[in-house]
N, C-alpha and C positions, 0 to 999 in steps of 0.2 A: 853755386846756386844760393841766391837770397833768399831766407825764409822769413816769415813774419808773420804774427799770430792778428788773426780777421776774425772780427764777429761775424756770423751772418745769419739767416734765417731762411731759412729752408724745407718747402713741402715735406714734413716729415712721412708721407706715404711713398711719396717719391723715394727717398734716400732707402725704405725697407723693400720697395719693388727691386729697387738698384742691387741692396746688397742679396736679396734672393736670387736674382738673375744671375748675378755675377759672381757670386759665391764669393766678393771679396770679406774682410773679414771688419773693417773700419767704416765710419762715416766719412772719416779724414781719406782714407783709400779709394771710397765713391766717388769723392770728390771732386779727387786729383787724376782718377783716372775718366771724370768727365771730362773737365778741365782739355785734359792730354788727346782724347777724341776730337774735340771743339778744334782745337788749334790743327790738329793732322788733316779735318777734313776742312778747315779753311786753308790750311795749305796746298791742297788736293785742287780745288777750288780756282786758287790764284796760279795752278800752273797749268792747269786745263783755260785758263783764261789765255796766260801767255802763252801758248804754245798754238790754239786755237785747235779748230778740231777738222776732223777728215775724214772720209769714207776711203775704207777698205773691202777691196772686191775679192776677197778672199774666201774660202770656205773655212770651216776649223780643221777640215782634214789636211787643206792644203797648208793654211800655219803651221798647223805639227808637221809637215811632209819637211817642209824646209825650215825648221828651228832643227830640227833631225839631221838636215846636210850640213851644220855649219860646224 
């Protein structure tokens, strides 16, 4: 992993909601773990893209019935 020290400038109301919320304990930890969201749900994103989508005539009884037989 490459690090490398960034200036940047940042809603500081933001970064104290963030760290309340999240009880993380850094600015730098806010950050990175926006950062780490940003990219998970852009990769969420691009595979619900590729994959394309579908409808399922299932009930939720019926998925736990059969997650249950396998």
């Amino acid at each position: 992993m490459s690090m490398r020290k960034t200036t940047v400038f940042v809603d500081e109301t933001l970064i104290k909601q963030a760290l309340q919320m999240t009880n993380l304990k850094t600015k730098k930890e806010v950050i990175a773990a926006g950062l780490r969201e940003l990219v998970r749900k852009k990769n969420q994103e691009l595979l619900q893209q590729e994959l394309g989508s579908f409808d399922l005539d299932l009930s939720l009884k019926e998925l736990k019935k059969r997650r249950a037989e396998r």
